[in-house]
Structures are given as structure tokens and as C-alpha cells.
C-alpha positions in Angstrom: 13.6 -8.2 2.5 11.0 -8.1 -0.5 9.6 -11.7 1.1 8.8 -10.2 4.4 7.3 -6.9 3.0 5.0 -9.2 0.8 4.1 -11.3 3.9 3.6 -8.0 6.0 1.2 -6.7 3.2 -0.9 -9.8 3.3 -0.8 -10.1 6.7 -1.9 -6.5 7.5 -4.9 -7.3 4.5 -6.0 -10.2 6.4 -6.1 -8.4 10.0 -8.0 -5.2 7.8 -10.4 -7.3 6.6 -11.0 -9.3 9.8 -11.2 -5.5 11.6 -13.7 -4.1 9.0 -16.1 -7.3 9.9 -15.8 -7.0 14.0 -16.6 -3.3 12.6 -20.3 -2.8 13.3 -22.8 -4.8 14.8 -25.9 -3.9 13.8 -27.1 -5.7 10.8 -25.3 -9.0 9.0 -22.7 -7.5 6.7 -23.6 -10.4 4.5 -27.0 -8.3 3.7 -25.1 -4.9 3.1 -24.8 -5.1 -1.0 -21.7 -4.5 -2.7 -18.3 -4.0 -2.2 -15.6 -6.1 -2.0 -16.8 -6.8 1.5 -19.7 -8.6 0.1 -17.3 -10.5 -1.8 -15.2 -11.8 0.9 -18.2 -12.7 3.2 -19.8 -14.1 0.1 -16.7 -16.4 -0.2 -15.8 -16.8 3.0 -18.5 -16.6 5.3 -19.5 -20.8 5.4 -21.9 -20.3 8.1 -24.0 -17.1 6.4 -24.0 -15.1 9.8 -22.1 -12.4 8.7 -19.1 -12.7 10.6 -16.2 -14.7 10.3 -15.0 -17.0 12.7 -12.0 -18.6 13.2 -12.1 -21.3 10.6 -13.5 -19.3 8.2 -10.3 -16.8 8.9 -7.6 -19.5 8.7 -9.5 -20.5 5.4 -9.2 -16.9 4.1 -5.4 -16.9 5.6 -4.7 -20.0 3.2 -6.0 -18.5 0.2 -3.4 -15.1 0.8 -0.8 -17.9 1.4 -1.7 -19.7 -1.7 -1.0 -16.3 -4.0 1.5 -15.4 -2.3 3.4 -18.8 -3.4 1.6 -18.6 -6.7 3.3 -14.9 -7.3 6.5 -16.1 -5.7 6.7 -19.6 -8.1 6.0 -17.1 -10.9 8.2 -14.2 -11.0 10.8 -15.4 -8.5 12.9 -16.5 -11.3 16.7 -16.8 -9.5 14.3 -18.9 -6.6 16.2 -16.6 -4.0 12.3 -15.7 -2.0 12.5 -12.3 -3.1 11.7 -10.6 -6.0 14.3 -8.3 -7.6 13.7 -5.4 -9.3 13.8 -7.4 -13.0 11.4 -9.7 -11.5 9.1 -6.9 -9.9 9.1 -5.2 -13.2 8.1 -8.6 -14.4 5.2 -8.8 -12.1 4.3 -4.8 -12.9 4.3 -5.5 -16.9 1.7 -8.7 -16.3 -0.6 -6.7 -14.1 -0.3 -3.7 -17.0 -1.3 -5.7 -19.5 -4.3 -7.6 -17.8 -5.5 -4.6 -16.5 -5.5 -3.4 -20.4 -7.3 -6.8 -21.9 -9.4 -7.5 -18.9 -12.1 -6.4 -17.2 -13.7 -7.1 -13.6 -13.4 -10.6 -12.6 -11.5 -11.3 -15.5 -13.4 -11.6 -17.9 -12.0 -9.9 -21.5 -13.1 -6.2 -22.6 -15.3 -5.6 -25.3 -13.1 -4.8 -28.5 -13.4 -0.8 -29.4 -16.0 -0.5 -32.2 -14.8 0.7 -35.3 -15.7 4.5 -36.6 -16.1 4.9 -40.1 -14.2 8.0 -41.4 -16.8 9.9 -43.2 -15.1 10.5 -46.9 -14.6 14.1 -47.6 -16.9 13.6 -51.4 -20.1 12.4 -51.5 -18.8 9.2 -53.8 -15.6 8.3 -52.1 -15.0 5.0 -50.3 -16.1 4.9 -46.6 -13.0 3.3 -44.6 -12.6 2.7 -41.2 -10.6 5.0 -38.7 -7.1 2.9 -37.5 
């Protein structure tokens, strides 16, 4: 059940993005800044006319596929092509903590600096706050 409700969610991703680009017509999304949108035609888009064709789709669909194995070799630990509700909690626990230690794209958060504790005396130690 779990495998066909992760294969509907990538599938219905894939037909929403392919949607959002027969959108709107008027200008190549590819020039429209920001947004994951960008991203995708940035990645996607071979041919740089702001619209993805039919290759460029079936190379996006390979990509979803290619997680969705990724995920599924990862957490799908009894192999049975569904994840369980250990192995979800699994899944939920590793997206916790990268979303804790990393930032866009990856790439690790800056450490929180270190305030000093100002000492209550004028000649007492200056320690840092834990």
C-alpha cells in the first residue's frame, strides 16, 4: 500500500511540475528568477526554451524513479516494497536531523557563535554561555 502511495506522490509531482510549465505562455520560464521552478528548468530544460519536452520529462521521470529506489534500498529494511511504520520513523528521524545540521542544498549550517556570559564583578572570569 505504502509503495503505491509513494509512486502516486511522485507521479502526481511529476504531472504538477509538467502542468506549472504548459502554465503560461508568455515569456521563457527559464528567464523568470527563482523558485524551485528555475531549478527544475535549470536542470532539466537541455534545449534552454523554457519548456520541457518529452525527453527532457522522461529524464526528470528517471530521476523521481531513481529516489524513489534510493529511499526504498534505504529504509526498506524487511525488503517487503513498503515501508512500515519502524521504517517510516526511520526515514522521519534522517530527514529531522538533516534538516537540523544542514542547510539549502546541503551544504552544513554555520555553528551558533558563542556568547560570553558577562561576570556579575568587575574581576571575575568571563566564560562562555552553554
Amino acid at each position: 500500500m505504502n509503495k503505491w502511495i509513494l509512486t502516486g506522490v511522485v507521479a502526481f509531482a511529476s504531472i504538477s511540475i509538467c502542468a506549472y510549465a504548459a502554465k503560461d505562455k508568455s515569456a521563457p520560464k527559464s528567464a523568470k528568477a527563482g523558485g524551485p521552478y528555475a531549478e527544475i528548468m535549470a536542470k532539466y530544460d537541455a534545449s534552454k526554451d523554457g519548456k520541457l519536452d518529452d525527453a527532457e520529462k522522461a529524464a526528470m521521470n528517471d530521476k523521481a524513479k531513481t529516489k524513489y529506489a534510493e529511499i526504498m534500498g534505504k529504509y526498506d529494511a524487511n525488503k517487503d516494497g513498503m515501508l512500515d511504520e519502524t521504517e517510516k520513523a526511520a526515514m522521519k528521524a534522517d530527514i529531522k536531523k538533516n534538516h537540523k545540521t544542514k542547510g539549502k542544498k546541503g551544504e552544513e549550517k554555520p555553528a551558533a557563535p558563542v556568547i560570553p556570559v558577562v561576570p556579575a564583578a568587575p574581576d571575575a572570569p568571563v566564560t562562555p554561555a552553554t
